[in-house]
C-alpha positions, -999 to +999 in steps of 0.1 A: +452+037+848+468+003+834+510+004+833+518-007+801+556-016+792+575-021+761+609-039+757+621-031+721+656-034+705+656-019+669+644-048+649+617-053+624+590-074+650+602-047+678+593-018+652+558-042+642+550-036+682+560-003+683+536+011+659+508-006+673+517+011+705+521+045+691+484+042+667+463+028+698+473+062+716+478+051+748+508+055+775+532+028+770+566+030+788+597+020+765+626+004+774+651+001+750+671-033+760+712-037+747+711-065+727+748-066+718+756-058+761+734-086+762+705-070+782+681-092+766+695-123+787+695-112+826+680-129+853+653-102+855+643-102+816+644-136+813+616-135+842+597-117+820+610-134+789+616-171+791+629-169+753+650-134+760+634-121+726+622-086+717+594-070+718+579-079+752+548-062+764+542-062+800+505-051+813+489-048+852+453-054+847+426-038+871+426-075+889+464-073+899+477-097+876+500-091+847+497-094+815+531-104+790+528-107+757+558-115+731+547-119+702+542-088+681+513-094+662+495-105+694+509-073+708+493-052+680+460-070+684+455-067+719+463-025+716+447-019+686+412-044+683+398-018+710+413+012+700+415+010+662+387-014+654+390+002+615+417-015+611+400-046+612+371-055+583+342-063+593+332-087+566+346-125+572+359-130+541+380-101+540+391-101+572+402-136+567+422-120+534+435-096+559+444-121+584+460-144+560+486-116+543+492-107+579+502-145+587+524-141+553+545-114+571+548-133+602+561-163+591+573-162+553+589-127+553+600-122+585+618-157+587+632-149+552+647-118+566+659-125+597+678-161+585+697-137+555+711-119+584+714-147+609+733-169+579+758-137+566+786-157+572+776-180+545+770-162+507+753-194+493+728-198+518+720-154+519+715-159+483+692-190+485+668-173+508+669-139+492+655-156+464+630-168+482+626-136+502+621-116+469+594-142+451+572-142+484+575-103+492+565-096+458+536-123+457+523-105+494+525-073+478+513-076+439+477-057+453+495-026+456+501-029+418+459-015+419+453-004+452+472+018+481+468-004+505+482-041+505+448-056+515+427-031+494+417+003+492+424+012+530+449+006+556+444-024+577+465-043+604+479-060+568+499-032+561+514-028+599+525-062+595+543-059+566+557-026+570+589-033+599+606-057+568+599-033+538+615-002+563+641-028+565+652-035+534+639-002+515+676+006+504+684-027+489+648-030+471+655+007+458+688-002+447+675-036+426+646-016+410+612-031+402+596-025+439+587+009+431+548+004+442+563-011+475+583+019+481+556+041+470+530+022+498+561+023+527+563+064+518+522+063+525+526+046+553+556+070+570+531+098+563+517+083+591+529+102+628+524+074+652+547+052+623+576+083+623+576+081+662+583+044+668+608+042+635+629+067+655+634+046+684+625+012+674+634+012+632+658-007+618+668+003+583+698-015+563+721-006+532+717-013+499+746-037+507+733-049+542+724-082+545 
């Protein structure tokens, strides 16, 4: 049997790995890391972790050598391509749709997210990138407007993607009102077991104030 290990701190790319983990159904060891003790920068994580982020994914393969991974969408490819190819679509050109809104939440979302709280100390600059948080989370998500899913009419590694920063910022995007078909596809997706299981240890959810 292959050891498999996940670092994790509550945080939407920790939460991105986390479900991965928990849908391709195999045993993963978690380690919650202290980010504020500061657990992410010792000697021994750093080993692992050159860049002391979370997630890291640590794997022994059959041939002895390990594996680390910490990125968490090549963490969610790497456990779910075999074990949830359905995820995936077949055809090119939708897979390349699927792939791009995945890319969206990656970069454009995720960056937007994490600088608002990163920047808190400074209202102009929060506000600024809200902005452009908003205009790019509604353009990734204006499919759900006629579908269930965001890239169509079933789940794909699109929506797994997306999901850490919408269980985010649910509060504040209930509170401003016109992301009802967002909230109503994040409510599909906690319907979902293996997405309960990792928000309970490695969710992050913010107040309507919460920046």
């Amino acid at each position: 049997m292959r050891a498999r290990t996940l670092y994790y701190a509550p945080s939407g790319n920790s939460l991105r790995a986390a479900i991965a983990a928990e849908l391709a159904g195999l045993p993963v060891e978690k380690i919650r890391l202290d980010v504020a003790a500061g657990d992410h920068r010792t000697p021994a994580f750093l080993e692992l972790n050159a860049s002391g982020t979370v997630p890291a994914y640590l794997e022994r393969l059959p041939s002895g050598e390990e594996l680390v991974l910490t990125q968490s969408a090549a963490i969610a490819d790497h456990l779910l391509l075999p074990a949830r190819p359905d995820l995936y679509p077949d055809d090119p050109i939708e897979r390349v749709r699927v792939q791009s809104s995945v890319y969206a939440a990656m970069s454009d979302l995720a960056m937007q997210n994490s600088l608002m709280r990163y920047l808190a100390f400074s209202p102009d600059s929060v506000q600024f990138l809200r902005e452009r948080f908003l205009r790019m989370l509604a353009a990734s998500f204006e499919g759900l407007k006629t579908q269930p899913w965001v890239c169509g009419p079933r789940m794909t590694i699109a929506d797994i993607a997306h999901y850490p920063v919408v269980h985010m910022r649910g509060a504040q995007l209930e509170a401003m009102g016109g992301f009802s078909h967002v909230l109503d596809w994040a409510a599909r997706m906690r319907e979902l077991e293996a997405v309960r299981r990792a928000a309970a240890y490695a969710g992050l959810a913010l107040s309507a104030q919460g920046t």
